[in-house]
C-alpha positions as CSV (number, residue, x, y, z in Angstrom):
1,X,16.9,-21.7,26.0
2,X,14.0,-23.7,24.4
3,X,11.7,-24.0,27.4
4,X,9.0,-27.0,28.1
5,X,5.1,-26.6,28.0
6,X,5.3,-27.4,31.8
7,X,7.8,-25.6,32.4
8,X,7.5,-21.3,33.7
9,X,8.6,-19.3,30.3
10,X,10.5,-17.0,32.2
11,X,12.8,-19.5,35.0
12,X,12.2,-22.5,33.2
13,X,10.6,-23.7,37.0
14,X,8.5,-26.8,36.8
15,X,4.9,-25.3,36.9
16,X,1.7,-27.0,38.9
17,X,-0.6,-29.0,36.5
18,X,-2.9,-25.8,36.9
19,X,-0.6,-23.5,36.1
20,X,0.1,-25.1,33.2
21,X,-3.3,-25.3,31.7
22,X,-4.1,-21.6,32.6
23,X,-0.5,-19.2,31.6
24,X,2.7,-19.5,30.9
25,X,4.7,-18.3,33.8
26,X,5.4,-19.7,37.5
27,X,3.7,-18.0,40.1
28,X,6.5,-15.6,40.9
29,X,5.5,-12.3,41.0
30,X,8.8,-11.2,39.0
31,X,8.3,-13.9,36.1
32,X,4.7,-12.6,35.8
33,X,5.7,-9.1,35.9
34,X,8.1,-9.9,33.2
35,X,6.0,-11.9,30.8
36,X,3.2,-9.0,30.9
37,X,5.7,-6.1,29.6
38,X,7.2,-8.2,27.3
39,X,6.2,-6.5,23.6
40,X,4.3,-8.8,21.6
41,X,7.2,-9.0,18.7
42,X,9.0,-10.8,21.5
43,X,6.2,-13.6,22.0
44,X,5.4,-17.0,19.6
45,X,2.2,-16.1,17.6
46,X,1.2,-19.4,18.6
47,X,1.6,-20.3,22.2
48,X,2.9,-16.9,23.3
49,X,6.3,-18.0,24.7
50,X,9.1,-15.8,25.0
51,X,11.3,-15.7,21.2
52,X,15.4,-16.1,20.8
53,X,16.6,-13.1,18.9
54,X,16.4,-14.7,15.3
55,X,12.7,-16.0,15.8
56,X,11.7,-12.9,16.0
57,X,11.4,-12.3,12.2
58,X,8.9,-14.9,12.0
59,X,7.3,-14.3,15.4
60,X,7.5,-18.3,15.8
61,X,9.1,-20.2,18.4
62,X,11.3,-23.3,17.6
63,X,8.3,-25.8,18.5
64,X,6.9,-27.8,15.7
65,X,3.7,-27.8,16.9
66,X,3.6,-23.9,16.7
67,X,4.9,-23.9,13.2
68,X,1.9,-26.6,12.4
69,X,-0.7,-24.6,13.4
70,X,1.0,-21.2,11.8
71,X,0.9,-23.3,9.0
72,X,-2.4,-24.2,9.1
73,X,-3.9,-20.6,9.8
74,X,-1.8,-19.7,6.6
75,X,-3.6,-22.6,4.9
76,X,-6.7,-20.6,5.8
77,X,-6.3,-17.4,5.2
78,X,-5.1,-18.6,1.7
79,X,-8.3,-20.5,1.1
80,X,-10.8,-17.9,2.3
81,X,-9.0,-15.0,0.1
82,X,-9.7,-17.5,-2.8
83,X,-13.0,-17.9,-2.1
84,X,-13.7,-14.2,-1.9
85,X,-11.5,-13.4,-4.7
86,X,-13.8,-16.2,-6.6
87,X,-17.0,-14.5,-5.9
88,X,-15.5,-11.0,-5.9
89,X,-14.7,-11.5,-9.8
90,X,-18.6,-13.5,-10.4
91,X,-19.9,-10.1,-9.0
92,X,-17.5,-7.9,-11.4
93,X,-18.4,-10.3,-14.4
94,X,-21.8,-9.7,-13.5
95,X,-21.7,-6.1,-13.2
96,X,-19.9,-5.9,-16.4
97,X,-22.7,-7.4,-18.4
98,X,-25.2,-4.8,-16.8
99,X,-22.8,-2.1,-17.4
100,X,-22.2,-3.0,-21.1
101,X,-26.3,-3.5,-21.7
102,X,-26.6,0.3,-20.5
103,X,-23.8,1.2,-22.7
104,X,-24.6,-0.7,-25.8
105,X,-21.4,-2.8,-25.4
106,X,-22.1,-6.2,-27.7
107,X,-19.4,-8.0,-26.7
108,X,-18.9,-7.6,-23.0
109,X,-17.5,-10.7,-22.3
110,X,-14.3,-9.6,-24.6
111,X,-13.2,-7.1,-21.8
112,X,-11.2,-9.2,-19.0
113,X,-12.3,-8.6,-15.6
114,X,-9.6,-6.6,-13.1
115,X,-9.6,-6.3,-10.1
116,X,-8.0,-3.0,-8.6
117,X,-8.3,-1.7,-4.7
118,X,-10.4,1.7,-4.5
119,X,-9.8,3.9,-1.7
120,X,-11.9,3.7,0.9
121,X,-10.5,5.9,4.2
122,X,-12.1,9.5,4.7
123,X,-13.4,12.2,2.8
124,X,-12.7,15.7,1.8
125,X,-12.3,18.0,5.0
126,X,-10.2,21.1,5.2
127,X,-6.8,21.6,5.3
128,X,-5.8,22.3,8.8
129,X,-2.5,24.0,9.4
130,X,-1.0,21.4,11.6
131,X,-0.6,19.7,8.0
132,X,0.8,22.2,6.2
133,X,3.4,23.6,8.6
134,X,4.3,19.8,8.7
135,X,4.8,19.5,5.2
136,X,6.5,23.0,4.9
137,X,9.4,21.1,7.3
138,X,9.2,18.2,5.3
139,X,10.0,20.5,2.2
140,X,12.6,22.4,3.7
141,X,14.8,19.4,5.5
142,X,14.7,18.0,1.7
143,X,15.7,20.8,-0.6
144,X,18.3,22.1,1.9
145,X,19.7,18.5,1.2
146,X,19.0,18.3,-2.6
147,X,20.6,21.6,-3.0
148,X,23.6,21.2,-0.9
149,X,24.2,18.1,-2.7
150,X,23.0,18.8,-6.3
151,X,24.9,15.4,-7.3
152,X,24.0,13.3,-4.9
153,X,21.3,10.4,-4.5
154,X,20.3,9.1,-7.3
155,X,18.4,9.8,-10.5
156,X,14.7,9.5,-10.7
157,X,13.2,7.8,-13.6
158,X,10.6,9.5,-15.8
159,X,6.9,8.9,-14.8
160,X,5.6,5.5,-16.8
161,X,2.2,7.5,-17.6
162,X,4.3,10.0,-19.7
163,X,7.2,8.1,-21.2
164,X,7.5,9.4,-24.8
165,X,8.8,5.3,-24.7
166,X,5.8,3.9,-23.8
167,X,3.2,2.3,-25.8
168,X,-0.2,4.7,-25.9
169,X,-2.2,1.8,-25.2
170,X,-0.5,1.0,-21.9
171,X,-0.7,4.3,-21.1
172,X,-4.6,4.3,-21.6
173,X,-4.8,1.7,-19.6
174,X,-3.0,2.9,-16.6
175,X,-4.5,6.1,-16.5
176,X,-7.9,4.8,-16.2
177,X,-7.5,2.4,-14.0
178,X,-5.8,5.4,-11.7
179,X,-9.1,7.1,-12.0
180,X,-11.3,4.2,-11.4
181,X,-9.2,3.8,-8.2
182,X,-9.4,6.6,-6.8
183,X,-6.4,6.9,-4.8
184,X,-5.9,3.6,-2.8
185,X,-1.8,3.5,-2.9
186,X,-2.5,7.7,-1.9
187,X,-2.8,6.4,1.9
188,X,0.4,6.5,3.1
189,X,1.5,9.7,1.9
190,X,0.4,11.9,5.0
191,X,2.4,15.4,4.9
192,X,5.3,13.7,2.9
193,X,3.9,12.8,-0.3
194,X,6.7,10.0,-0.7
195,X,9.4,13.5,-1.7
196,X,12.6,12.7,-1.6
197,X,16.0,14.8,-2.1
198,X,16.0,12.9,-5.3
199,X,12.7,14.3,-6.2
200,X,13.6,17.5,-5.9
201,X,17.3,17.2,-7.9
202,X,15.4,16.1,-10.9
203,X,12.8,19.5,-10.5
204,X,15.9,21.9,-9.7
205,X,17.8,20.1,-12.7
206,X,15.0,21.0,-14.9
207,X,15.5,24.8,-13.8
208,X,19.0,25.9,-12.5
209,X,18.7,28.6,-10.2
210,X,15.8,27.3,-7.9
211,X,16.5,27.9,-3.9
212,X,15.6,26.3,-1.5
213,X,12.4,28.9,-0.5
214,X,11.5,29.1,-4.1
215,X,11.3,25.0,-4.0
216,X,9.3,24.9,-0.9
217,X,6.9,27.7,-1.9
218,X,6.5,26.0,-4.8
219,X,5.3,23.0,-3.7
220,X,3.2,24.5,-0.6
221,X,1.2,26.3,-3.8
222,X,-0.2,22.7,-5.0
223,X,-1.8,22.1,-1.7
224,X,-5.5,22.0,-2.6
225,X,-8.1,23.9,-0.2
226,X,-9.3,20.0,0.8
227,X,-7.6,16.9,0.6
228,X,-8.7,13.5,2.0
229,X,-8.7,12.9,5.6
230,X,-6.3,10.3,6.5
231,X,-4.9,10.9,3.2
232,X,-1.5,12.3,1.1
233,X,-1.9,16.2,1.8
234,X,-2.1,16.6,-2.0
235,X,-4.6,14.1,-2.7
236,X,-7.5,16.3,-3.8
237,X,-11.2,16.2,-5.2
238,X,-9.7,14.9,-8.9
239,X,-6.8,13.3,-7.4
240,X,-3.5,14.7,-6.9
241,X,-3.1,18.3,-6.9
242,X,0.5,18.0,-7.9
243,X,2.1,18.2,-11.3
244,X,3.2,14.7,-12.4
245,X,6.8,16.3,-12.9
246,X,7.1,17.5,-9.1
247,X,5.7,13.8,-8.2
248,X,7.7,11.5,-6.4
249,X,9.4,8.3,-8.3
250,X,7.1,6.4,-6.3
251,X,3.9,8.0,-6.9
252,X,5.1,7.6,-11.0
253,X,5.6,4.5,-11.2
254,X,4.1,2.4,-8.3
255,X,1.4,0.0,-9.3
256,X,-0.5,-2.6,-7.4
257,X,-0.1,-6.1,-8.2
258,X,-3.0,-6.9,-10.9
259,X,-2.3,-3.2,-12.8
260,X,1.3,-4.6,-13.2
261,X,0.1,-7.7,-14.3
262,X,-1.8,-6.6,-17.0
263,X,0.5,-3.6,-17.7
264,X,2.9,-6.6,-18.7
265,X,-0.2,-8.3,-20.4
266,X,-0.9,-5.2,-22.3
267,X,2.8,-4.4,-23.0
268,X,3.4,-7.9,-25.0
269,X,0.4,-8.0,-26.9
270,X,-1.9,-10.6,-25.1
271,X,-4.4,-8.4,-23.9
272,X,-6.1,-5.1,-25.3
273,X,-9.6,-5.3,-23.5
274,X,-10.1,-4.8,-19.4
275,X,-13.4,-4.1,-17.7
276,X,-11.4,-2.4,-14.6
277,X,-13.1,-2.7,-11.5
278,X,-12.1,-1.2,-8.2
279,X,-13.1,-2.6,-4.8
280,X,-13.5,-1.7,-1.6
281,X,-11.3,-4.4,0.0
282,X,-10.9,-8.3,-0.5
283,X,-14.4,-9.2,0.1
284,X,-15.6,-5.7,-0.2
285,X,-18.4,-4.2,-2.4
286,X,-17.2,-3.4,-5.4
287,X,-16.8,0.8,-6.3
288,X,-16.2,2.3,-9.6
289,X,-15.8,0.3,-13.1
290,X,-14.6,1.3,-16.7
291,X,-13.9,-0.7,-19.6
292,X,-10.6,0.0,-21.3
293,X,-10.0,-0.8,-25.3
294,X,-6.2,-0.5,-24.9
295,X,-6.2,-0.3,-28.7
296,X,-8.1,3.0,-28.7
297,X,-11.2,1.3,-30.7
């Protein structure tokens, strides 16, 4: 039931011209009650009335009005991230010419600016056992699954970084611009790491015989003394303390959206220089820089 702006969200009871101005509900103490413990997912964005089941996606009531305005802050937001991606890539351009004038690069302005993420959450601290034990169940819960069920899932493809198929100078490309990073898309691993029962079918495929013990202990090994806080558990000092074959498929071969883009770029042909820069969010400072010759030059 579509309700009116005068009318109580909850009852649908005609509300007082003050009531109106000031909240959304009647002044029943039940409708109020009601309204306050109702999760925001459950609430219009906009003007914060109650959502039918399939508006919920959207968070948007069936009111044009609300859609307007979401419209409008959309509009917005769009704008303002061009603005600072504008000036974000003025400051990289920038720094690129004072990086190539220390390096003795002539022709700077060959290298195409790209922008990467850098990661920016905590630093190195010890690893406390609360982490490890978790990721020894993690571990254990997996393999027991992967070797029950040696055929099931589905197969993992090799890492892009190491594909005998793929061109060197994408391959140059990536790997820097994973160092420049730093470990940005690393964030979300927690005591996990993204491991699968896939990801450990392809390691036991590459040597029979493993148990689940011997798979856990294995792994448990490649935890580093420190790993960044708020972190993947194996994201270390140099990056990730795990062997790119015991990786997870999506630690091999996720990318953020401008290192696909000029993976692609690189892959056809149309692009061999990249002055990688990483940042420290959309209208961040910008972190660590490297200029890439994809053609090993």
């Amino acid at each position: 039931m579509q309700t009116s702006p005068d009318h109580c969200v909850i009852c649908d009871a005609p509300l007082t011209l003050l009531d109106a101005a000031t909240q959304p509900t009647c002044r029943s103490s039940a409708c109020r009650w009601r309204y306050s413990t109702m999760p925001a997912g459950e609430k219009c964005r906009v003007c914060g009335r109650p959502l039918a089941l399939a508006e919920r996606v959207s968070r948007l009531c069936g009111r044009a009005a609300c859609r307007d305005e979401r419209m409008r802050e959309w509009r917005q937001w769009r704008d303002r991230r061009r603005e600072e991606d504008t000036a974000l890539r003025a400051e990289a351009a920038a720094l690129r010419a004072e990086r190539a004038a220390a390096l003795g690069i002539a022709d700077a302005e060959s290298y195409v600016v790209a922008l990467t993420p850098a990661y920016v959450r905590g630093g190195l601290v010890p690893v406390p056992r609360e982490r490890r034990r978790a990721l020894r169940a993690h571990l254990t819960r997996v393999a027991t699954a992967a070797i029950a069920q040696p055929d099931a899932g589905s197969d993992e493809a090799p890492d892009p970084q190491t594909d005998p198929a793929l061109p060197p100078a994408v391959g140059r490309l990536l790997g820097t611009a994973c160092a420049t990073c730093g470990g940005h898309c690393c964030r979300n691993g927690s005591e996990r790491a993204y491991i699968s029962a896939d990801t450990i079918r392809r390691v036991v495929r590459k040597e029979p015989g493993l148990t689940v013990n011997a798979v856990v202990a294995r792994y448990l090994r490649r935890v580093g003394k420190t790993s960044h806080d708020d972190s993947c558990i194996y994201h270390g000092p140099t990056g990730c303390t795990l062997t790119r074959e015991m990786r997870s498929d999506t630690c091999n071969r996720y990318f953020c959206g401008e290192l696909a883009q000029l993976k692609r770029s690189v892959e056809r042909g149309s692009l061999t220089r990249v002055f990688l820069t990483a940042h420290r969010g959309p209208a961040g400072e910008l972190a660590t820089s490297a200029f890439v010759d994809a053609t090993g030059a």
